[in-house]
C-alpha positions as CSV (number, residue, x, y, z in Angstrom):
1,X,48.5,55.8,166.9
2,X,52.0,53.7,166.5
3,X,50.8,51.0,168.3
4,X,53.4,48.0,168.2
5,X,52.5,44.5,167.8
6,X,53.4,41.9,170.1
7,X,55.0,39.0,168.3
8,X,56.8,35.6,168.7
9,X,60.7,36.1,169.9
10,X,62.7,33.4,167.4
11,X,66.1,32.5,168.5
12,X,67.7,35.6,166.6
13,X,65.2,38.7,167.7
14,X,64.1,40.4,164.5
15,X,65.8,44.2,164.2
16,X,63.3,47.4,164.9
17,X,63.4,48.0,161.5
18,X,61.9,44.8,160.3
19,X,59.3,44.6,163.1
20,X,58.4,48.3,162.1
21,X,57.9,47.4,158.8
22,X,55.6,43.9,159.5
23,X,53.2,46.3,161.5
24,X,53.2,49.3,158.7
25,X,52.3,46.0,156.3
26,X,49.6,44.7,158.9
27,X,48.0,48.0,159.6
28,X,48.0,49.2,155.6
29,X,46.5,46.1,155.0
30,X,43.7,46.0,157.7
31,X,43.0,50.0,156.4
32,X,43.0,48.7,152.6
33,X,40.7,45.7,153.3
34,X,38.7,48.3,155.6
35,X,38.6,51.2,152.7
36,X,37.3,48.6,149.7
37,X,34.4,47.3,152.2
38,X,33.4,50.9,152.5
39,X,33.7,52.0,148.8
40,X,32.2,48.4,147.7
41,X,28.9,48.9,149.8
42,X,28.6,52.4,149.0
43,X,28.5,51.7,145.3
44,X,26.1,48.6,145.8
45,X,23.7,51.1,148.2
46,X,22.9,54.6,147.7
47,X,22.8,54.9,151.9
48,X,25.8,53.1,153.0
49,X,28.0,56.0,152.5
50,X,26.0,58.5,155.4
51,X,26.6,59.9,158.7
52,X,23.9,58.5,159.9
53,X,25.4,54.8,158.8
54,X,28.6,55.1,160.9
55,X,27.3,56.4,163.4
56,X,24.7,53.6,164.1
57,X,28.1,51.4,163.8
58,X,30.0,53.3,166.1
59,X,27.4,52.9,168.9
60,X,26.7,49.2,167.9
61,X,30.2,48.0,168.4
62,X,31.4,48.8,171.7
63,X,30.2,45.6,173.3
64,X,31.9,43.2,170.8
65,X,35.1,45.8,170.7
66,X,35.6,45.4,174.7
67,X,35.3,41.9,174.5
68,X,37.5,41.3,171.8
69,X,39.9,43.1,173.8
70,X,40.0,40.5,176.6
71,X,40.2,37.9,174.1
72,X,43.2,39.4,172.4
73,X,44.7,38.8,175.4
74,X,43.5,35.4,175.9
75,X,44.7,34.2,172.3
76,X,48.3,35.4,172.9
77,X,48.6,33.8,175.8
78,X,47.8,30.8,173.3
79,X,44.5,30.1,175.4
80,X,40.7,30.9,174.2
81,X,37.4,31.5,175.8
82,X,34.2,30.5,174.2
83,X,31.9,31.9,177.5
84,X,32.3,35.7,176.6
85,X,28.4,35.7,174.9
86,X,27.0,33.7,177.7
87,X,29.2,35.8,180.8
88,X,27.7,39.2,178.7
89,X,24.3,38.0,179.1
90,X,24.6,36.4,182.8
91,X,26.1,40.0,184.3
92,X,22.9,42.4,182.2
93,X,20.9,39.7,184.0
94,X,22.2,40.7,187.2
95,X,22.3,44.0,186.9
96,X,18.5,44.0,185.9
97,X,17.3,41.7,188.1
98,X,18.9,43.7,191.1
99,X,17.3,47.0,189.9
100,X,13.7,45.6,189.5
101,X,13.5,42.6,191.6
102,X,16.1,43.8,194.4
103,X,15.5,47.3,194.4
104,X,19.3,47.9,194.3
105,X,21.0,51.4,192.7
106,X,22.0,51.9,189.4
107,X,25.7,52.0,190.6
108,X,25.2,49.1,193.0
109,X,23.7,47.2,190.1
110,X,26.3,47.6,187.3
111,X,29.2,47.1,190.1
112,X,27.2,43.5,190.6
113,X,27.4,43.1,186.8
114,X,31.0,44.1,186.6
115,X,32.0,41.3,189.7
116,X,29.7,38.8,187.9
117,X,31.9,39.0,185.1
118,X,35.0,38.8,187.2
119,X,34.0,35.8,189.1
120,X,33.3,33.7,186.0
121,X,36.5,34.6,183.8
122,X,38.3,34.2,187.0
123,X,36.9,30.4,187.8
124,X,37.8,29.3,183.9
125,X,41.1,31.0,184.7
126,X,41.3,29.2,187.8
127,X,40.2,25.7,186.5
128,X,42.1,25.5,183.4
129,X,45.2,26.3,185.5
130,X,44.9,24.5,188.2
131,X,43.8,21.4,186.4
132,X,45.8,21.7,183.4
133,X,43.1,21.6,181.3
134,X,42.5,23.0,178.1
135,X,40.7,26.4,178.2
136,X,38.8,25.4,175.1
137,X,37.0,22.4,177.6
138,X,36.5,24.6,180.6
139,X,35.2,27.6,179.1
140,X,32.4,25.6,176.8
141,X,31.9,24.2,180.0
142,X,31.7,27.3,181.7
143,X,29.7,28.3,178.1
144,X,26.1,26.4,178.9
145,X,26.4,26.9,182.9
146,X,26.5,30.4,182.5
147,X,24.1,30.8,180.0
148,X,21.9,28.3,182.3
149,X,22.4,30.7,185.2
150,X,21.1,33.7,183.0
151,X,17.7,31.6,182.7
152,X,17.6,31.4,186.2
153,X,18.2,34.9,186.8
154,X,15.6,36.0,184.3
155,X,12.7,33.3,184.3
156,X,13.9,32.8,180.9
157,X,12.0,36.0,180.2
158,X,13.7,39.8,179.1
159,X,13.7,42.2,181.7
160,X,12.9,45.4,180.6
161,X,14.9,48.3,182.9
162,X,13.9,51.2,180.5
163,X,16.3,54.6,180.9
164,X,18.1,52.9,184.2
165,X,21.6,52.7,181.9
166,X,21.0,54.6,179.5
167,X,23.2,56.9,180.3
168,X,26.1,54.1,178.9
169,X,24.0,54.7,175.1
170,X,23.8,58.3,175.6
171,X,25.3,60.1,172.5
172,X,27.5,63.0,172.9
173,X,29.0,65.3,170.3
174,X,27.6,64.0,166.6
175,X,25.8,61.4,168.2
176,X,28.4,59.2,169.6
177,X,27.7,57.5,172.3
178,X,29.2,57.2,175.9
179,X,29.9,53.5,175.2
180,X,31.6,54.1,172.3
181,X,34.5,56.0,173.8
182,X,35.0,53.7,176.8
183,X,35.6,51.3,174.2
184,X,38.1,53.6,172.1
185,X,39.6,54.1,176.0
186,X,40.0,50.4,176.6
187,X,41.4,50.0,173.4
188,X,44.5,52.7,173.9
189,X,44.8,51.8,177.5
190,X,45.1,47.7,176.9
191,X,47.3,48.4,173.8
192,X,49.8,50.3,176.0
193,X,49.8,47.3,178.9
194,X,50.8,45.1,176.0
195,X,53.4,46.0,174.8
196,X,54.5,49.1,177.1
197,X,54.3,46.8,180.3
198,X,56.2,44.1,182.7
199,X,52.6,42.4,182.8
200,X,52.2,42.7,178.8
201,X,56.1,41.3,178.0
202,X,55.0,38.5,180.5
203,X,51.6,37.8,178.4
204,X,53.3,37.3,175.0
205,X,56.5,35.6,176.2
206,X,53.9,32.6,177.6
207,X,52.6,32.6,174.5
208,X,55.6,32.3,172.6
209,X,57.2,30.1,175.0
210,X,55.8,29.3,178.5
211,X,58.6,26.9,179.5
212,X,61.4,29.4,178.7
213,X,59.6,32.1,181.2
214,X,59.6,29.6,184.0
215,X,63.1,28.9,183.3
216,X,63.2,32.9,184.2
217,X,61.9,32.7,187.0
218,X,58.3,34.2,186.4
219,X,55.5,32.0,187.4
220,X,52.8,31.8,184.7
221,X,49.9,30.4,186.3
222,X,48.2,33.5,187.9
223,X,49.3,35.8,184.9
224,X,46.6,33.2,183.1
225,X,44.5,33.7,185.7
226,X,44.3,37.7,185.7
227,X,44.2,37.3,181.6
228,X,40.9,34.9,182.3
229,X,39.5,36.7,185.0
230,X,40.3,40.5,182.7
231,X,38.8,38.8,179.9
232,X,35.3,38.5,182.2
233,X,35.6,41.3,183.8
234,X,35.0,43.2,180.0
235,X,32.2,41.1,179.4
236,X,30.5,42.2,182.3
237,X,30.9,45.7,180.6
238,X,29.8,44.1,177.8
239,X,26.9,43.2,179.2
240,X,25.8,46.6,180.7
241,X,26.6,48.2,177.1
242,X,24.1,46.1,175.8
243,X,21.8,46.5,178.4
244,X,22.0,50.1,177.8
245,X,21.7,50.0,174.1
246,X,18.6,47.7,174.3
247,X,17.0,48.7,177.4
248,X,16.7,45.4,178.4
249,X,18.4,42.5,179.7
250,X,18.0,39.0,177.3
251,X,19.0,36.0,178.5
252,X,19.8,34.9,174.8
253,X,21.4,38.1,174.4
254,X,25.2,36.8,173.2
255,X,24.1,33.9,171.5
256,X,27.2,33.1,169.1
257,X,28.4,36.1,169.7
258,X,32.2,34.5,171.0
259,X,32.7,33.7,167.4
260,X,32.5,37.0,166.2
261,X,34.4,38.1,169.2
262,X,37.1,35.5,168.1
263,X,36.9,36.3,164.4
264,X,37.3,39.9,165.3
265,X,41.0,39.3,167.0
266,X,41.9,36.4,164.1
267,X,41.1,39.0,161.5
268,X,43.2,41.8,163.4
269,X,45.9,39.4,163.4
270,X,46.5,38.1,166.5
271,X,47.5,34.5,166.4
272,X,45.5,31.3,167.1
273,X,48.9,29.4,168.3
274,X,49.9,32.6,171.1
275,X,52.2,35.0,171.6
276,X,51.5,37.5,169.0
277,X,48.7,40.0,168.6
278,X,47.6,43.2,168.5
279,X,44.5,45.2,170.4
280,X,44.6,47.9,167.7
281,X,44.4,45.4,165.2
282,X,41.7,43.6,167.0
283,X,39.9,47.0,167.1
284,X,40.4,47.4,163.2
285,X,39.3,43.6,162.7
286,X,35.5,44.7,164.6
287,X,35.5,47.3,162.5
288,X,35.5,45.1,159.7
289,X,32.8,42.7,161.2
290,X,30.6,45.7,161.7
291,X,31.4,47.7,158.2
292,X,30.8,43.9,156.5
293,X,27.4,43.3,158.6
294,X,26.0,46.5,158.3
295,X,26.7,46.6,154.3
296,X,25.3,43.4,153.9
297,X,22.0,44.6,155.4
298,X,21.8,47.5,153.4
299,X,22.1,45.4,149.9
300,X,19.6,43.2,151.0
301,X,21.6,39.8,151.9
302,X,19.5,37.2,153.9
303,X,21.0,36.2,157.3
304,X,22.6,32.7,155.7
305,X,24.4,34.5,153.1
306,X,25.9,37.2,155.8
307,X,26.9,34.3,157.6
308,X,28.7,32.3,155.0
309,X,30.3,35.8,153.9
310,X,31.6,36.2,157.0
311,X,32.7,33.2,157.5
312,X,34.8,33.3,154.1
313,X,36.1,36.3,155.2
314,X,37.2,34.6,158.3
315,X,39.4,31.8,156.9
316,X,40.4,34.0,154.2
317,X,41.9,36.7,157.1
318,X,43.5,33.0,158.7
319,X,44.8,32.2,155.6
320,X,46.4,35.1,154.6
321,X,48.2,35.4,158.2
322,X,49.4,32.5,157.9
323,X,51.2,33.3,154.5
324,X,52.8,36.3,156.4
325,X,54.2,34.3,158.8
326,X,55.7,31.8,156.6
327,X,57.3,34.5,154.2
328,X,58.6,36.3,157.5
329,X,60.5,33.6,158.3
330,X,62.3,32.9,154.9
């Protein structure tokens, strides 16, 4: 899929041609990087390279995949939530707790899970603009209260709902599961808003350059807001995903998972400083995150040393967008 990237508008706009040929750079090198993790781990472990290997990463990534989509947006618009773990876990909380302790539906349930989401991305939204705070300080805020509320929901104990959601987990032709291809869904439709869309043009010119979209006349306060509450909304789905895949709702579930939400989209590309990024890129950077944890299983690597690889690969992926940006504007 030709999927442009959204990027920073200097004073003289850069032709197609250039801007066509920054993403064919980006997306070779995301593939490349993508490729040599694949060939590396299948050379270091006789079962990396399987069916059965990708599949099992397929249908362990669409949680992280649609929450990296909300953040993509987030980080363009030069903003960042850290609450996306805790918000997961608070909306599978709800939606188990109204199945076995409410007696609700399964629909009824995941449609509470879904609004629980919206309601929290929508008050950090709604706080950060309103206040003029930065979204860093509301959303750790937002981080423990959240996670706090997830206790309560839960009596700080998993609640098991068995086959309730499963459907979300089922696998469909070669074992891919239902999850999985919303993801892949969010993923095309998301990428088309940005950069096919008033709303989209609107995200990535406040974060390239909020006061100059004022000047034209578009207000950027609840464009935050919908970015915030969008970006909870998808971790409610997260949530039910996860729910489904584990058949059971953890209120620890998500635990530092917002840093590998945020590595994902910093990997893919989109920058830290707003108004540029990417949500096929950001689907290529999970990838990468998944590929990377799953081969470091395989080999044997002890949960420090996959967490000090990753976060090498991290800076590294910061690093070396960072050198593409200075060389693009010599």
């Amino acid at each position: 899929m030709n999927a442009p990237t959204a990027s920073t508008a200097p004073a003289a706009a850069p032709s197609s041609a250039s801007v066509w040929r920054s993403q064919l750079g980006t997306y070779l090198g995301l593939m490349a990087v993508l490729a040599g993790m694949v060939a590396l781990f299948s050379s270091l472990s006789e079962y990396f390279w399987s069916a059965e290997t990708f599949i099992t990463i397929a249908n362990e990534i669409p949680a992280l995949a649609v929450m990296a989509v909300g953040m993509t947006f987030v980080l363009i618009i030069a903003g960042i939530d850290l609450s996306v773990g805790s918000v997961m876990a608070l909306a599978a909380a709800t939606s188990a707790a109204a199945i076995l302790q409410w007696g609700w539906t399964v629909p009824a349930a995941a449609a509470l899970a879904l609004a629980t989401g919206l309601v929290c991305g929508t008050i950090t939204g709604a706080i950060s603009v309103a206040w003029r705070l930065p979204s860093f300080i509301v959303s750790l805020g937002m981080l423990e209260a959240v996670r706090g509320s997830a206790y309560v929901v839960t009596d700080s104990r998993t609640q098991y709902v068995g086959d309730a959601i499963s459907w979300l987990s089922a696998p469909l032709m070669g074992g891919i599961s239902v999850a999985f291809v919303i993801a892949l869904v969010l993923v095309i439709v998301a990428q088309l808003v940005l950069s096919r869309t008033v709303f989209g043009r609107c995200v990535v010119g406040i974060g390239t350059n909020e006061e100059a979209m004022r000047l034209a006349g578009v207000d950027p306060r609840p464009i935050r807001v919908i970015v915030f509450a969008m970006t909870g909304l998808l971790a409610g789905l997260a949530g039910l995903m996860q729910s489904a895949r584990l058949e059971a709702a953890d209120p620890n579930a998500g635990t530092g998972m917002e840093l590998q939400v945020i590595a994902a989209v910093v990997i893919g590309g989109t920058s830290l400083m707003g108004g540029r990024g990417s949500v096929v890129n950001t689907a290529f950077g999970v990838l990468i995150i998944a590929v990377l944890e799953a081969g470091l299983a395989q080999v044997g690597a002890s949960e420090p040393s996959k967490r000090i690889i990753t976060g090498f690969v991290i800076v590294a992926a910061v690093i070396v967008d960072t050198l593409r940006q200075r060389r693009a504007k010599v």
